[in-house]
Biopython code that builds the backbone (N, CA, C, O; Angstrom):
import numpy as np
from Bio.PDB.StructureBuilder import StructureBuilder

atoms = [
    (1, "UNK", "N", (153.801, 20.537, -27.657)),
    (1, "UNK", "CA", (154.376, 20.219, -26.374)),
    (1, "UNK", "C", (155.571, 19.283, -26.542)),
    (1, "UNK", "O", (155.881, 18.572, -25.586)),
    (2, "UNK", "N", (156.258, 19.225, -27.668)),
    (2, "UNK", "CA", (157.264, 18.723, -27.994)),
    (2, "UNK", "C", (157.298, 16.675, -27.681)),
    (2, "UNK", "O", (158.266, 15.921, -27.580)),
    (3, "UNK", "N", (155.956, 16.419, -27.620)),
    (3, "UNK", "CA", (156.105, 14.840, -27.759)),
    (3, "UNK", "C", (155.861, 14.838, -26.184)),
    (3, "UNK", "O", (155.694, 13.653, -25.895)),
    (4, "UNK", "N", (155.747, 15.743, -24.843)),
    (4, "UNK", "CA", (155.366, 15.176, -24.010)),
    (4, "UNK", "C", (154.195, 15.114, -23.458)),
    (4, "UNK", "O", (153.407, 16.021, -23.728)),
    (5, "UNK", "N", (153.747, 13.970, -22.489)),
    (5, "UNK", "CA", (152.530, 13.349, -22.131)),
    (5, "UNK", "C", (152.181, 13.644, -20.852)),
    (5, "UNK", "O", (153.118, 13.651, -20.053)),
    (6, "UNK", "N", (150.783, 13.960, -20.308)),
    (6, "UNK", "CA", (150.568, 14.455, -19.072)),
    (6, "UNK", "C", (149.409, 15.353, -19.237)),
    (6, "UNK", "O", (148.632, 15.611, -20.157)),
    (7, "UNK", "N", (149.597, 15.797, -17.830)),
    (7, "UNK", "CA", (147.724, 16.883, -18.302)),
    (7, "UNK", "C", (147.952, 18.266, -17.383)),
    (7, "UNK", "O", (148.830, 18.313, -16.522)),
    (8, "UNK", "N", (147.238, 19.154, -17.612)),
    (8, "UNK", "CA", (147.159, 20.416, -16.356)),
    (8, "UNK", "C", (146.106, 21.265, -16.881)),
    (8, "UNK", "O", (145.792, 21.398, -18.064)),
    (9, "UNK", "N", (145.448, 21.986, -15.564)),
    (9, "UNK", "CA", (144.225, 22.819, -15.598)),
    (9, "UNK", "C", (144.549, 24.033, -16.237)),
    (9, "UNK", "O", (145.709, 24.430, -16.131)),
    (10, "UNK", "N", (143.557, 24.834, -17.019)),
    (10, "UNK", "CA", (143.278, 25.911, -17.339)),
    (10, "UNK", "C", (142.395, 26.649, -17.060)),
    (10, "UNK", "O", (141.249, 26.413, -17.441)),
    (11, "UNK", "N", (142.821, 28.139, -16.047)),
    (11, "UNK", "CA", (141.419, 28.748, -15.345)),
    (11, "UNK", "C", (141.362, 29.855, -16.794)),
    (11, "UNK", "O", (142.122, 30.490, -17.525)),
    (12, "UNK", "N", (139.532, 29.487, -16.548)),
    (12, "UNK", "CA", (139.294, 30.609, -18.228)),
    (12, "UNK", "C", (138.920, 31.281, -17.797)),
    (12, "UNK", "O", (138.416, 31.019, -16.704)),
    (13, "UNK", "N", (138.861, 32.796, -18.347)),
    (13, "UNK", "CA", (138.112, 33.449, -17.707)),
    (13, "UNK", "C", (137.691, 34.774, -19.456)),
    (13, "UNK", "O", (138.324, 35.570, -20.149)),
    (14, "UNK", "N", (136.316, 34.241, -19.376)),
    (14, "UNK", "CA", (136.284, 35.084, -20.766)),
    (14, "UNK", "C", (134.409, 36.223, -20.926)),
    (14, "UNK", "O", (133.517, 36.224, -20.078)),
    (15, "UNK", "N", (134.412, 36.910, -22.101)),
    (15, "UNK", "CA", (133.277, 37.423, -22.396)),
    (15, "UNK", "C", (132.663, 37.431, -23.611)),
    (15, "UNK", "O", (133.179, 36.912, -24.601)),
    (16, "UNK", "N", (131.382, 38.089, -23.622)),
    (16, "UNK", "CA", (130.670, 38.024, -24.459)),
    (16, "UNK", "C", (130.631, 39.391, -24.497)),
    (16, "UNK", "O", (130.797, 40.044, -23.466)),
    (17, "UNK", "N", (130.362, 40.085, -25.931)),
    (17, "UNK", "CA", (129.551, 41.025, -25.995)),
    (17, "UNK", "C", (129.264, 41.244, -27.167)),
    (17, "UNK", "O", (129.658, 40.366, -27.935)),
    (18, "UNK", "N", (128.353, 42.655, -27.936)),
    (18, "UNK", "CA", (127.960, 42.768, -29.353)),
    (18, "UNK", "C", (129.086, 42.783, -29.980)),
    (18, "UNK", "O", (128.903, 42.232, -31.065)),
    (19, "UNK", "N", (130.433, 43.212, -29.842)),
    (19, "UNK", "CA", (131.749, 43.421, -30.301)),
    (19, "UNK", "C", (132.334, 42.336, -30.839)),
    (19, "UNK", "O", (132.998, 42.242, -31.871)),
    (20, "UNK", "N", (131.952, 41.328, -29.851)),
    (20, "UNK", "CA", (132.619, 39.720, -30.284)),
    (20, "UNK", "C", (132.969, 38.921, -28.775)),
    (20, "UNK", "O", (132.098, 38.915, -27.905)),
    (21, "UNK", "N", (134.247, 38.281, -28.545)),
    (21, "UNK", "CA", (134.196, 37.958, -27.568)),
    (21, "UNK", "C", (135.978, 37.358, -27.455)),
    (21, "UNK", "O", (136.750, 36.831, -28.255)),
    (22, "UNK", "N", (136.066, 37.818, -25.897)),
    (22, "UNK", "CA", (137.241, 37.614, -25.504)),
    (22, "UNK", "C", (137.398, 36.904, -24.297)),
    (22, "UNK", "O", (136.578, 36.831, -23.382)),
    (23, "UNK", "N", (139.109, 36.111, -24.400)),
    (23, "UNK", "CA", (139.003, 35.339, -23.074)),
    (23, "UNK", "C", (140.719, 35.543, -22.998)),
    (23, "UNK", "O", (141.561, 35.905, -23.820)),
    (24, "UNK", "N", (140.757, 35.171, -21.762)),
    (24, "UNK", "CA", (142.183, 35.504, -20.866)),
    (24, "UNK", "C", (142.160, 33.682, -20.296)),
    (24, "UNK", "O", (141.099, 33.203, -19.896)),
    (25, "UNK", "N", (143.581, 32.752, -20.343)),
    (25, "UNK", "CA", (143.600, 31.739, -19.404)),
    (25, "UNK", "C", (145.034, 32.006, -19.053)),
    (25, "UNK", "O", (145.814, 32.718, -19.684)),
    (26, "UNK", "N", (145.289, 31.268, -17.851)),
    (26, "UNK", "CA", (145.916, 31.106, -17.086)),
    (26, "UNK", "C", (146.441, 29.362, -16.891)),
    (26, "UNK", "O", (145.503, 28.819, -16.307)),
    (27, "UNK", "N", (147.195, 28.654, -17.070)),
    (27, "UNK", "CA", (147.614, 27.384, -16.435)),
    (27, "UNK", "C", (147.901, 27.458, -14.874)),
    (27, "UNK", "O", (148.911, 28.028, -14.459)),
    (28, "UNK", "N", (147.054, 26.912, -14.093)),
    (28, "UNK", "CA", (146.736, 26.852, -12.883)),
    (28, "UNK", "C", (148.407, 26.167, -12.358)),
    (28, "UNK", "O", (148.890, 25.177, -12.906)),
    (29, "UNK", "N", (149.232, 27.067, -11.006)),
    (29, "UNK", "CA", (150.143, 26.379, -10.655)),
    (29, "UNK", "C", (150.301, 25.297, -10.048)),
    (29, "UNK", "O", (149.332, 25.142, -9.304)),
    (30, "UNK", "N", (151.290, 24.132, -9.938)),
    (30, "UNK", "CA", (151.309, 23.135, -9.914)),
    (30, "UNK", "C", (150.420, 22.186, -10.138)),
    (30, "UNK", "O", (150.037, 21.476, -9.208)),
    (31, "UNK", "N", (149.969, 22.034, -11.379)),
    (31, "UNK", "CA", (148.520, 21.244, -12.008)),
    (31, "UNK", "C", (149.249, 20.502, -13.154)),
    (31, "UNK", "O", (148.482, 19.929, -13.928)),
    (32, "UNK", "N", (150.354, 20.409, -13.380)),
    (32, "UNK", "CA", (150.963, 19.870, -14.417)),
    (32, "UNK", "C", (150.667, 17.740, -13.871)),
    (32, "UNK", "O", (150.182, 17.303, -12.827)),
    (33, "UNK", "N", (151.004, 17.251, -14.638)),
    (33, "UNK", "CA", (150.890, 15.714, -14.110)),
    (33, "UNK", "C", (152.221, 15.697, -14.864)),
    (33, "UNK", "O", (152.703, 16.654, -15.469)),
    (34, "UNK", "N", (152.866, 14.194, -14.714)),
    (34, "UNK", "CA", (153.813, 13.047, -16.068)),
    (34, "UNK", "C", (154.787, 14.309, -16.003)),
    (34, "UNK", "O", (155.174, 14.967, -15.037)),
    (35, "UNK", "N", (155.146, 14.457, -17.869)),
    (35, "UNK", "CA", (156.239, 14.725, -18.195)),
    (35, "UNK", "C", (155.794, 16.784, -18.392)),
    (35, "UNK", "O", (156.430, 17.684, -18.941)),
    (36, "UNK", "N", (154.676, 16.786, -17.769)),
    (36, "UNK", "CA", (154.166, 18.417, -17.670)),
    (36, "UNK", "C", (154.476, 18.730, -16.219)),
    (36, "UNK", "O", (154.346, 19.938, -16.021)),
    (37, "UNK", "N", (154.719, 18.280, -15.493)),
    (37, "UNK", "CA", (155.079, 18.541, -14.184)),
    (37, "UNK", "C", (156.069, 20.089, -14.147)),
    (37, "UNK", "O", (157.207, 20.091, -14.615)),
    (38, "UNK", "N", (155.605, 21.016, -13.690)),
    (38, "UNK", "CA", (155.952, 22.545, -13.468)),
    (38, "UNK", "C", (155.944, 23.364, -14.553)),
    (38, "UNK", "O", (156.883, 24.114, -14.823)),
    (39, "UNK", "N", (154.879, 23.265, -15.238)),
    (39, "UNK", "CA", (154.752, 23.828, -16.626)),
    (39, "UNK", "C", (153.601, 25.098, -15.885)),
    (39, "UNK", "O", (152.753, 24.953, -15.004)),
    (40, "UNK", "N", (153.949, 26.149, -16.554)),
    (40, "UNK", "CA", (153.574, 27.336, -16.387)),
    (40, "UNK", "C", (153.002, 28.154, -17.916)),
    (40, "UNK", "O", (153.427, 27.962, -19.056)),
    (41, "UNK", "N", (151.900, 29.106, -17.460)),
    (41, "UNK", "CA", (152.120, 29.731, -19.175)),
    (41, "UNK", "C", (150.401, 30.484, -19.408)),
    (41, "UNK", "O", (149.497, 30.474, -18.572)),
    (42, "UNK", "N", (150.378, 30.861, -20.282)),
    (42, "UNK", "CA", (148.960, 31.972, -20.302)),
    (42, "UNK", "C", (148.449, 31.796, -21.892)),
    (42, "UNK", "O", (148.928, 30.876, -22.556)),
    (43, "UNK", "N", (147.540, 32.634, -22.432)),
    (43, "UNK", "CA", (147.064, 32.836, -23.418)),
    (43, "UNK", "C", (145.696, 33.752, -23.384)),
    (43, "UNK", "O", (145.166, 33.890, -22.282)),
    (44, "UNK", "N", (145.038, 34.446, -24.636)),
    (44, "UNK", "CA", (144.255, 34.690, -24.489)),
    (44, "UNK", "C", (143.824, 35.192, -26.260)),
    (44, "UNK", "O", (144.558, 35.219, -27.248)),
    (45, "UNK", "N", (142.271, 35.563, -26.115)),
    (45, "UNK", "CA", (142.613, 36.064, -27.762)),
    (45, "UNK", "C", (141.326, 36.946, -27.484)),
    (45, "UNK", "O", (140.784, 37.099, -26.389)),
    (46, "UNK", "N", (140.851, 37.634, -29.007)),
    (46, "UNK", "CA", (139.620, 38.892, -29.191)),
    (46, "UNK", "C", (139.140, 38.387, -30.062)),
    (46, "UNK", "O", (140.020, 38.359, -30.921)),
    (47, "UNK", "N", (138.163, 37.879, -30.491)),
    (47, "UNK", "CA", (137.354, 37.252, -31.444)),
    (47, "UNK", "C", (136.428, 38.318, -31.739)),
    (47, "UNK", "O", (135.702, 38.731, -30.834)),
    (48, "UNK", "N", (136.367, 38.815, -32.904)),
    (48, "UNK", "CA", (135.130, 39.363, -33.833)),
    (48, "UNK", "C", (134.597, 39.326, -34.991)),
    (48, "UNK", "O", (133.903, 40.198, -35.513)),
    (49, "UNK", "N", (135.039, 37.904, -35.586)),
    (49, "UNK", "CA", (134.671, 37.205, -36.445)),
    (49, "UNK", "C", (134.799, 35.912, -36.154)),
    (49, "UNK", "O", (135.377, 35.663, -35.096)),
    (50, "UNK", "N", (134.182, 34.460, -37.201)),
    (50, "UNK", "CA", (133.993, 32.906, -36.601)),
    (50, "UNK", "C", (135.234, 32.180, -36.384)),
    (50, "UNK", "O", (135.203, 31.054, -35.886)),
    (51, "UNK", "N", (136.433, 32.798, -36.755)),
    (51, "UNK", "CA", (137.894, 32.399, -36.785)),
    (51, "UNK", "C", (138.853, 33.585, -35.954)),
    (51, "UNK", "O", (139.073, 34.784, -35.780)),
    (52, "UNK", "N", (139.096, 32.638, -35.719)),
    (52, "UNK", "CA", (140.428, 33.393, -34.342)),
    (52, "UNK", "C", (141.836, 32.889, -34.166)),
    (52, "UNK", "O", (141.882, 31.659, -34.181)),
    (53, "UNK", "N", (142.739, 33.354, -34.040)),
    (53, "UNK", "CA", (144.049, 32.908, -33.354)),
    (53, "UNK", "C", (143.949, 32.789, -31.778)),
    (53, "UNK", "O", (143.464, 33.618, -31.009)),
    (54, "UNK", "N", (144.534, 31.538, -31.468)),
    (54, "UNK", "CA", (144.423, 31.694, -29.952)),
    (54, "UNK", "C", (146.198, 31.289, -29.621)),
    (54, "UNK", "O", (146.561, 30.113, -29.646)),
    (55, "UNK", "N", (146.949, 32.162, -29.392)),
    (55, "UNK", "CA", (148.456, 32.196, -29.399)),
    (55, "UNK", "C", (148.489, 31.725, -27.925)),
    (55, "UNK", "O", (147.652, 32.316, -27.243)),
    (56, "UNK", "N", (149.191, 30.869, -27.293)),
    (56, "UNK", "CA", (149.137, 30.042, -26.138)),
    (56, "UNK", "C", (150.645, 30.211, -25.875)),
    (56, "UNK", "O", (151.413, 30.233, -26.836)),
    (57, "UNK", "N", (151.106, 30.333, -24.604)),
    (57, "UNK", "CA", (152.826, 30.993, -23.811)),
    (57, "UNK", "C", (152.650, 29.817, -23.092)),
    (57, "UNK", "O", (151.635, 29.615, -22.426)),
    (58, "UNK", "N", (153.592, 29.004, -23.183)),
    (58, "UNK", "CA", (154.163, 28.127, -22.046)),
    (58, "UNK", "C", (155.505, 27.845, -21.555)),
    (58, "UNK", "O", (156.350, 27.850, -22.450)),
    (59, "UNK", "N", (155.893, 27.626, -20.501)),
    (59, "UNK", "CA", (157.331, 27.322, -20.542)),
    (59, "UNK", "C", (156.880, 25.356, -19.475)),
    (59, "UNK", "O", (155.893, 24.690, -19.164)),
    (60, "UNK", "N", (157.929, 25.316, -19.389)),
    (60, "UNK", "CA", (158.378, 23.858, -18.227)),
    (60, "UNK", "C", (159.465, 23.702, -17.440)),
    (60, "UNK", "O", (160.454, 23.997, -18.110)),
    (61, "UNK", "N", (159.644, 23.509, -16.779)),
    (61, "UNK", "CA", (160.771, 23.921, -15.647)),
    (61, "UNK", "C", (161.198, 22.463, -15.536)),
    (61, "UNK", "O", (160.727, 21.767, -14.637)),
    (62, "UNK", "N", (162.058, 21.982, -16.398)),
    (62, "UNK", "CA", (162.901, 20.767, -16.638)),
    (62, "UNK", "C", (163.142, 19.983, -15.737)),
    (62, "UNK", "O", (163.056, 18.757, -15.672)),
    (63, "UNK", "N", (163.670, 21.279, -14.541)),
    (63, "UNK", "CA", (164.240, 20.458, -13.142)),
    (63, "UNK", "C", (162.916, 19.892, -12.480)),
    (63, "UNK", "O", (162.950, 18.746, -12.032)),
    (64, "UNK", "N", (161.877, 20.557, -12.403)),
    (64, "UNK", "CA", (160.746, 20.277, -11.729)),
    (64, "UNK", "C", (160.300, 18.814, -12.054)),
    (64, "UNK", "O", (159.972, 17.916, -11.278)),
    (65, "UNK", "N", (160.402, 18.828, -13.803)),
    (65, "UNK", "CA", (159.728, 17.914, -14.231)),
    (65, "UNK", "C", (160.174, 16.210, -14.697)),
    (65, "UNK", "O", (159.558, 15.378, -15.363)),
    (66, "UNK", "N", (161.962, 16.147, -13.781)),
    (66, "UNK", "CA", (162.525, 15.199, -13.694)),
    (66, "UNK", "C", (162.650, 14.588, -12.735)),
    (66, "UNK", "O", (163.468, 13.676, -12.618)),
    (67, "UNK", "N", (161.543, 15.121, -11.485)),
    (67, "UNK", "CA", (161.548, 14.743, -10.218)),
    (67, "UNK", "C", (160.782, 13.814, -10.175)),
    (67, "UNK", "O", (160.570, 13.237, -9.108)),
]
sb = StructureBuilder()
sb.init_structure("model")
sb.init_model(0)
sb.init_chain("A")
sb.init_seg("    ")
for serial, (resi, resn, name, xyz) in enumerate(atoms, 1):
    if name == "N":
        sb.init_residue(resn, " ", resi, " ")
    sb.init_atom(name, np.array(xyz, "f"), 0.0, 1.0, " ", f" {name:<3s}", serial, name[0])
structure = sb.get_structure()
């Protein structure tokens, strides 16, 4: 997050099954606090073994977040 400080929600939304298990999130809009203020962005991954990549998309909307 490039050194900045602040917090925001993540709605999860994931599963289980014999296959392994997968989840989809979402950064909830306007949930950013501080220097996260209008930060937007997703992720999700497929787990079918004990190690996973979880590749995470965010952006921040600069103007938002100098207000």
């Amino acid at each position: 997050m490039a050194g900045k400080k602040g917090t925001f929600i993540i709605q999860h939304i994931g599963a289980f099954s014999a296959q392994g298990a997968c989840s989809d999130w979402t950064i909830l809009a306007d949930s950013g606090t501080a220097d996260l203020v209008g930060i937007t962005g997703n992720g999700s991954y497929a787990a079918t073994s004990e190690t996973v990549d979880m590749p995470f998309n965010y952006t921040i909307d600069e103007a938002l977040s100098e207000m």
